[in-house]
C-alpha positions, 0 to 999 in steps of 0.5 A: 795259559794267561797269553794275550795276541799282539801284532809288533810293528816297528820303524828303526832307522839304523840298519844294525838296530833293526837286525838286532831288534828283528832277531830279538823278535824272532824268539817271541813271535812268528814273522810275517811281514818285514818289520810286523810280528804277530806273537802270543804273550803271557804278560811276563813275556810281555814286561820281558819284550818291552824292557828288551825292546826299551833297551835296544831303541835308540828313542829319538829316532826309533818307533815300535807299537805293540797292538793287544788284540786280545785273550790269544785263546779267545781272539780270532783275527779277521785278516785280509790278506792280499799279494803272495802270502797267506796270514796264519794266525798262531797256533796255540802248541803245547810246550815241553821243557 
């Protein structure tokens, strides 16, 4: 599969942005901290979070980054992770439809 690692991170200054655009995040990636995703994405998937993201943002007030860090399969993170959580990098699972 053709998946790439990206952290999400984002800044909403509306409470029921931010709620809207956290459930959205939930369906692509894995939560792990309060508004940073870590997911692994084809580049469909990729078009598909960005127009969904686009159109959810209120552009003026509200800021998300989408850090590439490479072919999901080949990138292994160097974390530092600090406080009362471990970082776990995604796993790559098989998918049964």
């Amino acid at each position: 599969m053709d998946q790439r690692l990206y952290i999400v991170t984002y800044d909403i200054s509306e409470p029921g942005r931010w709620r809207r655009i956290f459930k959205l995040m939930k369906g692509y990636g894995e939560w792990l901290q309060l508004s940073v995703f870590q997911c692994r994405l084809t580049p469909v998937q990729h078009a598909e979070l960005i127009a969904l993201l686009d159109g959810l943002l209120h552009h003026a007030e509200d800021h998300v980054i989408l850090i590439d860090l490479g072919p999901a399969d080949k990138v292994v993170p160097r974390i530092v992770s600090l406080g009362k959580t471990d970082f776990t990098p995604i796993k790559h699972e098989a998918v049964i439809v």
